[in-house]
C-alpha positions in Angstrom: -33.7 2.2 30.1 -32.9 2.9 26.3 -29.7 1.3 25.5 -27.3 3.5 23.6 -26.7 2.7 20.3 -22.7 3.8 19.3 -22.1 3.3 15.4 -18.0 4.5 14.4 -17.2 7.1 12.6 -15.2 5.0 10.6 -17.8 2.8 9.8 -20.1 5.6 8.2 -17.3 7.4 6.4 -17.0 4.4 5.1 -20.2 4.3 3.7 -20.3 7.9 2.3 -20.1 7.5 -1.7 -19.8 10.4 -4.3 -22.6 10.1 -6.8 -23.2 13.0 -9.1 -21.3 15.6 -7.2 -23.2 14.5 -3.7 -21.8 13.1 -0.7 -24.7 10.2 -0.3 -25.8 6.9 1.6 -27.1 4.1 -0.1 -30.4 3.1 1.3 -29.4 -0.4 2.5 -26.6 0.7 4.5 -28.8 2.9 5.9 -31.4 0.5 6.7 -28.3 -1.9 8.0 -27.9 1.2 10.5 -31.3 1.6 11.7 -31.7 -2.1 12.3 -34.6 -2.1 9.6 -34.3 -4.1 6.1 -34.0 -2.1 2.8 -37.7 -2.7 1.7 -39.1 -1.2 5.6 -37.0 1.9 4.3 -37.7 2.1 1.1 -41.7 2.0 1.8 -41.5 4.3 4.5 -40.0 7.0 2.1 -42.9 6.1 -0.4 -45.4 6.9 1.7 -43.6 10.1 2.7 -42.4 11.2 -0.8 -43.0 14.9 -0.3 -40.4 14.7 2.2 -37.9 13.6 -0.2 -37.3 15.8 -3.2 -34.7 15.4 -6.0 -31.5 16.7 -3.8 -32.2 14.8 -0.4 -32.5 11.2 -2.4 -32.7 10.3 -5.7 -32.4 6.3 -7.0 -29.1 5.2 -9.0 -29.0 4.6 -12.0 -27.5 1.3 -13.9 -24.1 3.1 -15.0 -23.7 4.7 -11.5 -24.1 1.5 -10.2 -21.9 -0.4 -12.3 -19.2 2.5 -11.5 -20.0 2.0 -7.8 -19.8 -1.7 -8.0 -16.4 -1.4 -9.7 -14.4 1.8 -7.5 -15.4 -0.8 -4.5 -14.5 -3.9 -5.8 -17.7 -5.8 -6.3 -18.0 -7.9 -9.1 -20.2 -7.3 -11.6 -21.6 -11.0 -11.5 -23.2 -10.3 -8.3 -26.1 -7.7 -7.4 -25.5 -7.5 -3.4 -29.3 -8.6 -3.5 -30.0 -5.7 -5.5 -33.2 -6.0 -7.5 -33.7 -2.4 -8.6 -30.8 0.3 -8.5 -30.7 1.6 -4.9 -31.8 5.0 -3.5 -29.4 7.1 -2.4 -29.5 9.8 0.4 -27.6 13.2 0.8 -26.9 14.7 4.0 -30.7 16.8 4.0 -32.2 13.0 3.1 -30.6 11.2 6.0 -32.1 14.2 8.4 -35.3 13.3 6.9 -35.4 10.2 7.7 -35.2 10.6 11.1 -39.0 12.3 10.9 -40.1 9.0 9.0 -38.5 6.2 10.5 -39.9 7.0 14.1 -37.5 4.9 16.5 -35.1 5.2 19.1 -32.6 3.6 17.3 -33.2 5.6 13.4 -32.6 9.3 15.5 -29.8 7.9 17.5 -28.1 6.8 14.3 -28.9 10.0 12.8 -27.6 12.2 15.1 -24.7 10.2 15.0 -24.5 10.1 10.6 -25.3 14.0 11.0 -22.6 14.5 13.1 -20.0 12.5 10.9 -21.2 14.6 7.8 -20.6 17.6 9.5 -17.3 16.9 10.7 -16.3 15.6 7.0 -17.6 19.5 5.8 -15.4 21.1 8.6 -12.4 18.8 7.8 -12.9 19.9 3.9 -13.3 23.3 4.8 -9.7 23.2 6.8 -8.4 21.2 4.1 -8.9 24.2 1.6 -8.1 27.0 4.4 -4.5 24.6 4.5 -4.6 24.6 0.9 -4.6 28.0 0.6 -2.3 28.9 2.6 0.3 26.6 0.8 -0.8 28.5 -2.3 0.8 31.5 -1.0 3.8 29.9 0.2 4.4 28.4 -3.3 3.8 31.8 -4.8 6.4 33.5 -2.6 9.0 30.6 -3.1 8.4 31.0 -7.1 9.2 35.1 -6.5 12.3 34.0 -4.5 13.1 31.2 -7.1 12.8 34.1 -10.3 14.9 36.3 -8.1 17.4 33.9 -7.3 17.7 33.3 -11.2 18.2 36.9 -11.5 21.0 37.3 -9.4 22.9 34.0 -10.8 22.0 35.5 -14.1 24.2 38.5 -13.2 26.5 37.1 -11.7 27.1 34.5 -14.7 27.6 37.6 -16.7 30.2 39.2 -14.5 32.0 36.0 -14.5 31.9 35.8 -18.4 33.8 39.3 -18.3 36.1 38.5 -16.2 37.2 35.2 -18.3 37.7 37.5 -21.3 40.9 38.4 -22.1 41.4 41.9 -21.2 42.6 44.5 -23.6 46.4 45.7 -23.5 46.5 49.4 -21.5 48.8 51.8 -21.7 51.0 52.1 -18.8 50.7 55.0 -17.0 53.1 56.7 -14.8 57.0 56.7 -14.5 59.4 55.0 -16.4 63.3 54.3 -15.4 65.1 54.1 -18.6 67.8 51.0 -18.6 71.1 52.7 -17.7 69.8 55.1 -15.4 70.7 55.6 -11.6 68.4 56.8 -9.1 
């Protein structure tokens, strides 16, 4: 009996860097996953380099790295072990792995790091649907707000007119002359 292998979501979200525009895995959290070390990886993806082409993995290079190291708070001072800059999968390279890296435990933790990327697109996706949607709340709150300014604009202007002094009128109608009796 196969013994189930349960990785969090948490846990690779937490691994999912942005490097040049692509959601990506470095290769030796990936390797951490799969229970292998980085070098089994890497030379299982030599010997299938067909497999990988420039937009399922490509390898980092020294200033990505350096950015990396500093948005997580690594120090400079220390290379994680690194030797070379690491490789770095997309969503199509960890999928590939799982034909090259023939074990139980690499296409459980697949199907598990497939699943998490596809729940991050769908949570995007709903994030810009919700985004949207604000959009046009803001633009009809904008058309209330110019209207609004409108109507204290007129308003202002009646209130200006009836602050200014008005101009003497005539009297109109009867008069009683002083001395008179009705």
């Amino acid at each position: 009996m196969s013994k189930t292998i349960v990785i969090s979501e948490e846990t690779i979200i937490n691994k999912i860097y942005l490097v040049r525009g692509h959601k990506v895995m470095l290769d030796r959290h990936l390797a951490e996953m799969y229970g292998v070390e980085t070098r089994v990886l890497n030379q299982a993806i030599k010997r299938n380099e067909k497999r990988f082409p420039a937009d399922f993995m490509f390898q980092m290079t020294s200033d990505e790295l350096s950015d990396w190291k500093s948005q997580n708070v690594i120090s400079n001072k220390e290379k994680m072990g690194l030797r070379k800059s690491p490789n770095v999968f997309t969503e199509q390279g960890v999928a590939m792995l799982s034909s090259v890296l023939n074990s139980e435990t690499a296409i459980e933790v697949n199907i598990q790091i497939i699943r998490t990327f596809t729940r991050i697109r769908q949570m995007l996706s709903e994030h810009t649907e919700l985004r949207l949607e604000v959009e046009k709340i803001k633009k009809k709150l904008d058309n209330q707000d110019k209207n609004m300014e409108v109507v204290f604009k007129y308003l202002d202007e009646l209130l200006e007119k009836k602050d200014q002094p008005k101009p003497e009128r005539k009297s109109i109608g009867y008069t009683i002359n002083p001395g008179e009796t009705k």
